[in-house]
C-alpha positions in Angstrom: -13.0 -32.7 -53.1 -13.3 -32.5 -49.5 -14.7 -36.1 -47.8 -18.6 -36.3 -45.9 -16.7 -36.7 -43.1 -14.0 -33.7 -43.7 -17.5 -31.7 -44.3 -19.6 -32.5 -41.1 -16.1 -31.6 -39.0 -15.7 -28.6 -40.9 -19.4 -27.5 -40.1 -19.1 -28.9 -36.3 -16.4 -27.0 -36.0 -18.1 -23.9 -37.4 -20.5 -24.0 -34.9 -18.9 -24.6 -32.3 -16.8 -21.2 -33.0 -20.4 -19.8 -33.6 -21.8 -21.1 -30.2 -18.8 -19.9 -28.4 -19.0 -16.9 -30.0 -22.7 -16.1 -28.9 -21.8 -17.2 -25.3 -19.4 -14.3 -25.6 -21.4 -12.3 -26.7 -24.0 -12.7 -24.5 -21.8 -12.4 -21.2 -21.1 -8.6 -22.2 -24.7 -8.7 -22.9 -25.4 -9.5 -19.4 -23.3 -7.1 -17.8 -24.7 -4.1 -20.2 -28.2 -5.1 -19.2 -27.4 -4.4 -15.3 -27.3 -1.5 -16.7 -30.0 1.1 -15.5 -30.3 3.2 -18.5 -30.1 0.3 -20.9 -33.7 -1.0 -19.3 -35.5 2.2 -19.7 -34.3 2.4 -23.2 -35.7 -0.5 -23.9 -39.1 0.0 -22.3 -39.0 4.1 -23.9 -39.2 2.3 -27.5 -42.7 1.1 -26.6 -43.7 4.8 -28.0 -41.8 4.0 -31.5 -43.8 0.1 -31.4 -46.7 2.2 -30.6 -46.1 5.0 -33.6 -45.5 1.7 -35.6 -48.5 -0.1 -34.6 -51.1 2.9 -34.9 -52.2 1.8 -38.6 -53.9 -1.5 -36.9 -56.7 0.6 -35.6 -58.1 0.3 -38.7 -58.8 -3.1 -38.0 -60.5 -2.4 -34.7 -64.5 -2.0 -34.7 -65.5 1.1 -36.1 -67.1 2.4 -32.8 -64.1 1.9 -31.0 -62.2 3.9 -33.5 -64.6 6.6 -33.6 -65.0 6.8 -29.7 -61.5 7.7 -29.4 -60.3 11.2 -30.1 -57.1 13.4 -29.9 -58.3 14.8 -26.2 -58.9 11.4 -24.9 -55.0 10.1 -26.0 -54.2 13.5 -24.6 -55.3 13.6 -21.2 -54.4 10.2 -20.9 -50.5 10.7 -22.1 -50.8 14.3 -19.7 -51.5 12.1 -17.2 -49.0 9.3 -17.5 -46.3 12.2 -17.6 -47.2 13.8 -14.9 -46.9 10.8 -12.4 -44.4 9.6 -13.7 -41.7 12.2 -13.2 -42.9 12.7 -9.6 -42.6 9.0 -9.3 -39.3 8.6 -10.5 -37.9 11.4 -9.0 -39.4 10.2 -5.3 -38.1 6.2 -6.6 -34.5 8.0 -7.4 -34.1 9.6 -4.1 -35.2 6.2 -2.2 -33.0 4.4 -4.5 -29.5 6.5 -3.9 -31.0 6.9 0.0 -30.9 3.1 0.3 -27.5 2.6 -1.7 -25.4 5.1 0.9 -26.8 3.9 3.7 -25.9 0.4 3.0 -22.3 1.7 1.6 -22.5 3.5 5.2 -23.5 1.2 7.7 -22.9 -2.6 5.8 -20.0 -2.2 3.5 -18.6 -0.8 0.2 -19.3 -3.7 -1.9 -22.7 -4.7 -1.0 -23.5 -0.8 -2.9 -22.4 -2.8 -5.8 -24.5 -5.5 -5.2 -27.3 -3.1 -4.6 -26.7 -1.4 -7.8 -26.9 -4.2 -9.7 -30.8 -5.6 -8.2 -32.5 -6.0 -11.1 -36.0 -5.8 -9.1 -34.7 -2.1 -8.3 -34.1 -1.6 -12.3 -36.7 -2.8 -14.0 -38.9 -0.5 -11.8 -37.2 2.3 -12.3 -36.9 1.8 -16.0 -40.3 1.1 -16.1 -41.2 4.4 -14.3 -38.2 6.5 -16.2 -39.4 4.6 -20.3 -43.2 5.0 -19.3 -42.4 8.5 -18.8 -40.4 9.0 -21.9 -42.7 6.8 -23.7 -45.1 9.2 -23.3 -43.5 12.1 -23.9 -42.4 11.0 -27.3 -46.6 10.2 -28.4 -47.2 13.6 -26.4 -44.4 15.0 -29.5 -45.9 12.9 -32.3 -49.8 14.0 -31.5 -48.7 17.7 -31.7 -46.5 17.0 -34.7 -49.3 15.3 -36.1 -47.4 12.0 -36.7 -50.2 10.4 -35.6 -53.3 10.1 -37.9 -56.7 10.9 -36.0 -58.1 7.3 -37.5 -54.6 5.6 -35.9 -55.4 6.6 -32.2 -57.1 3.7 -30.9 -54.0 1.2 -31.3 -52.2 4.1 -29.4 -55.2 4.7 -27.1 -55.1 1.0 -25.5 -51.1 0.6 -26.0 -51.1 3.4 -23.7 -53.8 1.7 -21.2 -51.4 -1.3 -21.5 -48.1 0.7 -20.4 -50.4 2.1 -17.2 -51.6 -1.7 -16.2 -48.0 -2.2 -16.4 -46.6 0.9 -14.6 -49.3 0.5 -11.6 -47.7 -3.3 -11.1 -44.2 -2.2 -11.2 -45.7 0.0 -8.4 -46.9 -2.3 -6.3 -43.7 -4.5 -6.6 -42.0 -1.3 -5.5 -43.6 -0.4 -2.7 -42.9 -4.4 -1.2 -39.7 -4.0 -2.4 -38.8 -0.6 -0.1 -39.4 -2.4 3.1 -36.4 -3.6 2.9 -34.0 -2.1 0.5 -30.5 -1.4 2.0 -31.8 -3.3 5.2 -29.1 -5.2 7.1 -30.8 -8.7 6.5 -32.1 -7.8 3.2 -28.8 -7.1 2.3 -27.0 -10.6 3.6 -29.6 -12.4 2.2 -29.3 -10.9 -1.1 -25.3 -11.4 -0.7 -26.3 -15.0 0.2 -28.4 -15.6 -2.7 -25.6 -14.3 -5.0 -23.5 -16.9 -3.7 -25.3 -19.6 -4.2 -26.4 -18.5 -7.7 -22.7 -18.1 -8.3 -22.1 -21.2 -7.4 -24.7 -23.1 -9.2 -23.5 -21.1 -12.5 -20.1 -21.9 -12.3 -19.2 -24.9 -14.3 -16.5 -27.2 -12.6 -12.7 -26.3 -13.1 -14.7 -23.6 -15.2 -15.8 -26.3 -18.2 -11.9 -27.3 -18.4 -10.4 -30.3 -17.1 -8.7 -30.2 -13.9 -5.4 -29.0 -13.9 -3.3 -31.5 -11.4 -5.2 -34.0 -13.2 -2.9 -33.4 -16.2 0.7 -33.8 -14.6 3.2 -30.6 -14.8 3.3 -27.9 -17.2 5.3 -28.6 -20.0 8.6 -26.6 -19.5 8.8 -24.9 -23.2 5.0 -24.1 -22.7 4.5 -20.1 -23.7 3.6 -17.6 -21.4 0.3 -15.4 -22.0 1.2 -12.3 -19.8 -1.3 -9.4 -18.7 -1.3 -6.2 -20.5 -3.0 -4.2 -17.5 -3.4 -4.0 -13.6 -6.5 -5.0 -12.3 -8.7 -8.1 -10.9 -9.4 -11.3 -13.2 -12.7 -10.8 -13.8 -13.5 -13.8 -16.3 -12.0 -16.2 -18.1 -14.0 -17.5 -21.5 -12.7 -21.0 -21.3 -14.6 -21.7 -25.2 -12.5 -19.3 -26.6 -9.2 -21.1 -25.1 -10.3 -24.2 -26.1 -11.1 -23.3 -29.6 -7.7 -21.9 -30.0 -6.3 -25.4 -28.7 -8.4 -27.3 -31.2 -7.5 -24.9 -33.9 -3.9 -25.1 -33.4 -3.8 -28.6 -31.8 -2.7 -27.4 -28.7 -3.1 -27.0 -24.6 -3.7 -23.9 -22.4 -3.1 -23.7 -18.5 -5.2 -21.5 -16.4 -2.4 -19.5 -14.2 -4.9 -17.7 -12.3 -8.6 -17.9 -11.0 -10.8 -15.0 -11.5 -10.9 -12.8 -8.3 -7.2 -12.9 -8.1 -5.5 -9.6 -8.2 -3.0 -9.1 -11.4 -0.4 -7.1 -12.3 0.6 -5.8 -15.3 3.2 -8.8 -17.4 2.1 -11.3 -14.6 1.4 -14.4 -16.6 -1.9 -15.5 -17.0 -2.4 -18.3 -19.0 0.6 -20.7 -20.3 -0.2 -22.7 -24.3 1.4 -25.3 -26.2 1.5 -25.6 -29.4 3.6 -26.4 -32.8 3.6 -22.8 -34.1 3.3 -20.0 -31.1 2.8 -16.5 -32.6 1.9 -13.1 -31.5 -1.3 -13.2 -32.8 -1.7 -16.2 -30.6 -1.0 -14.7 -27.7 -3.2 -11.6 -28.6 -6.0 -13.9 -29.0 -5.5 -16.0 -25.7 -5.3 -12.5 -23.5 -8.5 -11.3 -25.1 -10.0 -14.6 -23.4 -9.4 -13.0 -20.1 -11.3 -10.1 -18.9 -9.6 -7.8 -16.2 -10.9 -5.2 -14.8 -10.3 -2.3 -11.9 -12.9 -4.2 -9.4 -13.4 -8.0 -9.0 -17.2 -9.4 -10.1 -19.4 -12.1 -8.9 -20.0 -14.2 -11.7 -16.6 -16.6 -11.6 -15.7 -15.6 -8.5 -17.9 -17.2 -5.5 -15.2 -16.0 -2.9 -16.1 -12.0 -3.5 -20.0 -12.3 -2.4 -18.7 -14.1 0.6 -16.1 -12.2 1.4 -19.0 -9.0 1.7 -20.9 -11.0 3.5 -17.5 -11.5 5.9 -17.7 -7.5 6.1 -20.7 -7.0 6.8 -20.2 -8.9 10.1 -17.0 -7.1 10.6 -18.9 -3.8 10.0 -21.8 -4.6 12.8 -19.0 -5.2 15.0 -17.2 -2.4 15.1 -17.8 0.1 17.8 -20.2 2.8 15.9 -22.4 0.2 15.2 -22.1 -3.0 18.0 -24.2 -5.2 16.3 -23.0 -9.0 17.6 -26.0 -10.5 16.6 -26.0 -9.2 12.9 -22.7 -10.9 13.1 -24.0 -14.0 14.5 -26.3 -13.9 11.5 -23.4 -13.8 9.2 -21.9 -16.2 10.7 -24.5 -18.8 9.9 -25.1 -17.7 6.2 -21.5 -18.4 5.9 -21.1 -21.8 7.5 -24.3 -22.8 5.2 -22.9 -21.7 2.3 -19.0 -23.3 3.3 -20.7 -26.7 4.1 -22.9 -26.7 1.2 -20.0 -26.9 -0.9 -18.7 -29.9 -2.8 -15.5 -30.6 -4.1 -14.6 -29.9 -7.5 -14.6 -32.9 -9.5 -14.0 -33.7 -13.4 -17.5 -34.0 -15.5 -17.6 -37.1 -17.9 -17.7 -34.8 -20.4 -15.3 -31.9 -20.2 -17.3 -28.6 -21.8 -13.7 -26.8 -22.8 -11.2 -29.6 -24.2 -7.9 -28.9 -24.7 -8.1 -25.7 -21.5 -6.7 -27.0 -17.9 -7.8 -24.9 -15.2 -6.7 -24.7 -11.1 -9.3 -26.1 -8.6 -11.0 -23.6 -6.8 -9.4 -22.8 -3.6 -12.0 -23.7 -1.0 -9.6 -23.7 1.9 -9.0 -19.2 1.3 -13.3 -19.3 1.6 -12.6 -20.2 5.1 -9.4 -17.9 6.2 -10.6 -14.9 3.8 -14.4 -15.3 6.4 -14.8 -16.7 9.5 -11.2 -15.6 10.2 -11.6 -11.7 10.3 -14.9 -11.8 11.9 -13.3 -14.3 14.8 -10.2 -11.4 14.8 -13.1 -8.2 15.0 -15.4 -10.1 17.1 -13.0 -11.2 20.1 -14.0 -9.4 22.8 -17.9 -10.9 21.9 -18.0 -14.6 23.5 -21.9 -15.1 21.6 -19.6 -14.5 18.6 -16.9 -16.3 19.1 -18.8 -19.4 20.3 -21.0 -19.0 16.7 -17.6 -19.1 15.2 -16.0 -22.1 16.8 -19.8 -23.7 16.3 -19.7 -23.0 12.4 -15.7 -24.2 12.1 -16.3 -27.5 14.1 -18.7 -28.6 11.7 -16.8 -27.5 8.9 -14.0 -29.8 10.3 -16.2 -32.4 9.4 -16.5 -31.7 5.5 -15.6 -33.9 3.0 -13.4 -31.5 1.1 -9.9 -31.9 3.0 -8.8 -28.7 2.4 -12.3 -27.1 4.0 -11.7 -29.4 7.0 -7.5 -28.5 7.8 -8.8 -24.7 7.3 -11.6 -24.9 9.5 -9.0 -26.1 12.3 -6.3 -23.9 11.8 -8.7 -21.0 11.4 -10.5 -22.3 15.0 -6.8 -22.3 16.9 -6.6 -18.7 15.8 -9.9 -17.9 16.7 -9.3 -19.5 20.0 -6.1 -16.9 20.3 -8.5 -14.1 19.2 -10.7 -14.7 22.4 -8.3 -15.7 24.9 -6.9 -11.7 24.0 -9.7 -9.8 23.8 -12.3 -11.9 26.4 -12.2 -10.3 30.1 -13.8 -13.5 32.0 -11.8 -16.8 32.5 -15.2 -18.3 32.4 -15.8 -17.0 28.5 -12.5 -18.4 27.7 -13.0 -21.7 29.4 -16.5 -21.9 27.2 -15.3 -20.9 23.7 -12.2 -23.5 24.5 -15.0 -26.4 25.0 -17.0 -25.3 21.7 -13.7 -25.1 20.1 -12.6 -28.1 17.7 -8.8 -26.9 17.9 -6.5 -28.4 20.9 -5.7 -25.2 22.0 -4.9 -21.6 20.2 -2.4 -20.3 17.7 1.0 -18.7 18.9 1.1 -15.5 19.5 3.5 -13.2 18.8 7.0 -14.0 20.7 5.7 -17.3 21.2 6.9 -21.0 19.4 4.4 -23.0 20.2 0.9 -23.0 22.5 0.0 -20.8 25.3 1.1 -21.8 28.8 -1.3 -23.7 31.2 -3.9 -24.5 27.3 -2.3 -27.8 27.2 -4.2 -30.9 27.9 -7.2 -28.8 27.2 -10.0 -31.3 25.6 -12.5 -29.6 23.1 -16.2 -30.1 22.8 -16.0 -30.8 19.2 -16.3 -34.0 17.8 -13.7 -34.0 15.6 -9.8 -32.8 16.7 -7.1 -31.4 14.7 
């Protein structure tokens, strides 16, 4: 007979696999629901609620029942049709107007981002499921689903979905004046950042990896079956393998990072290692053919880095957009803290990498300072945002920042015309003096002895 104490680990257990499950679960859930079709499914069933619902009106008062009549629910569902196809169309047309123009002028992966605006969705779906909502009770009143005695449920279910659709309406039309804008655009890139950020859990709920010494030398190796980008890594499911089996996973690789196929991904310990082990411990790890936001803080502010290398680029010569950028970015950089352990570790038994804050500030501020050279306003904004990233407590932030501002500093001594630009971007700069070019070993002639502005020196 199994012991009270066998029995409540049992059920603990239980649901813990239950929990994780859902959490699962619910992350696919979450993607499908970005979904714009999946939206105005859901709002079209509001004609089968309504079908289901038109027996109540035989609890309404008997004059309201009797003032409503098959002509009334007609022209009202004639109506809600009509509009609402010319309204969606029009809202369609805006919407794929807005997407190419921003996949035109700011950059490929903010039309992702765009796509993905759930304030854009659930308006549309509203427009597209009230329209199909009443088409399908337009069906049922001519098929004669609907009882003449069962029309006053439908009758105000119907005044309901119009109160509804006239709000989506007016949250559309604020919503247009700036859809596929440039600073609608970084600030919705910005926002996804910092929502990234505060979702994702430290060392992804796992316990950080140099914290646990080196990886076990007869550890096996989880390898990918496919090409792609990591998109996510459930670190439940990992752990409940290791407290299943009684043994460890290492986290190879974060999500954003490009894979290919038999690269290894994860590496587990554990008495018995089997096939159907490693089968379960790849299906942990999403990959896909385009990286995601929801691990992966570097992607939204890597767009945001393009979209300030796309304003400066000739067809568009936009400094101050980049300038903008710029900003946003140095915000979100300096806003970051260093990963550190919780007291309680979410994922037990799952060691993952610590994020690597230092590639925020090369993968950033490094290609706008290398597009934006011959623009001192930009290259001052950049030396201004790295020198007070030099400050930051995370050391890794603060050696990048400094590297990153002696090759910014070799950006604008190449591509600035005036001795005088150079000569003020060298005093905003935080670096001693700017990265070697090509054929040379060490700093340019005659920048020796320079003195920065900054207050703190590499």
């Amino acid at each position: 007979m199994m012991e009270g104490s066998d029995l409540v680990k049992e059920r603990t257990s239980l649901a813990d696999g239950a929990f994780d499950m859902l959490k699962k679960i619910f992350w696919r859930l979450r993607l499908e629901a970005r979904r714009l079709w999946v939206r105005a499914a859901i709002i079209s069933a509001l004609a089968l609620i309504a079908a289901a619902l038109a027996p109540l009106s035989n609890l309404l008062p008997f004059p309201v029942v009797d003032a409503i009549d098959p002509d009334a629910l007609s022209r009202l569902l004639d109506i809600l049709t009509g509009s609402m196809l010319a309204v969606t169309t029009f809202s369609l047309s805006v919407m794929v107007t807005a997407h190419l123009s921003a996949d035109k002028n700011v950059t490929p992966r903010s039309h992702r981002l765009l796509t993905e605006d759930s304030r854009t969705h659930t308006v549309l779906a509203t427009f597209i499921g009230a329209f199909i909502y009443a088409l399908a009770l337009t069906v049922m009143l001519n098929a004669g689903v609907l009882k003449e005695t069962e029309l006053a449920a439908v009758y105000f279910m119907t005044a309901g979905v119009i109160a509804f659709v006239a709000i989506a309406l007016l949250r559309w039309v604020a919503h247009l004046a700036g859809l596929g804008s440039f600073e609608a655009t970084t600030r919705r890139v910005e926002e996804r950042v910092t929502r990234t950020l505060s979702d994702r859990a430290p060392f992804l709920g796992g316990a950080p990896l140099d914290g646990n010494g080196t990886i076990p030398a007869d550890a096996a190796e989880v390898h990918a079956a496919q090409y792609g980008f990591l998109q996510n890594i459930d670190t439940a499911a990992l752990s409940e393998w290791a407290t299943e089996t009684g043994g460890l996973v290492w986290v190879a690789s974060l999500p954003g990072s490009w894979i290919d196929r038999g690269e290894v991904i994860l590496r587990a310990r554990a008495e018995t290692f089997t096939e159907e082990d490693e089968t379960r411990l790849r299906g942990a790890v999403a990959i896909g053919d385009v990286r995601v936001w929801d691990q992966d803080p570097a992607f939204p502010m890597i767009v945001a880095a393009e979209i300030a290398e796309r304003a400066l680029s000739p067809g568009i010569n936009d400094p101050r957009t980049a300038i903008d950028v710029i900003g946003r970015l140095g915000r979100l950089i300096g806003g970051l803290e260093r990963e550190t352990a919780p007291d309680e570790i979410a994922a037990p038994g799952v060691f993952v990498p610590a994020m690597a804050t230092a590639r925020l500030v090369r993968e950033t501020l490094d290609p706008i300072a290398r597009d934006g050279a011959g623009f001192v306003e930009v290259q001052m904004a950049v030396q201004r945002a790295l020198g007070h990233l030099a400050l930051h407590r995370d050391p890794a932030i603060a050696e990048a920042a400094r590297e990153t501002s002696r090759r910014a500093l070799a950006y604008a001594a190449d591509g600035l015309l005036l001795r005088d630009d150079i000569d003020r971007v060298t005093a905003a700069a935080i670096a001693r003096g700017p990265a070697a070019t090509a054929g040379e070993d060490a700093e340019q002639p005659g920048q020796e002895g320079i003195e920065p502005g900054g207050t703190a020196r590499a």
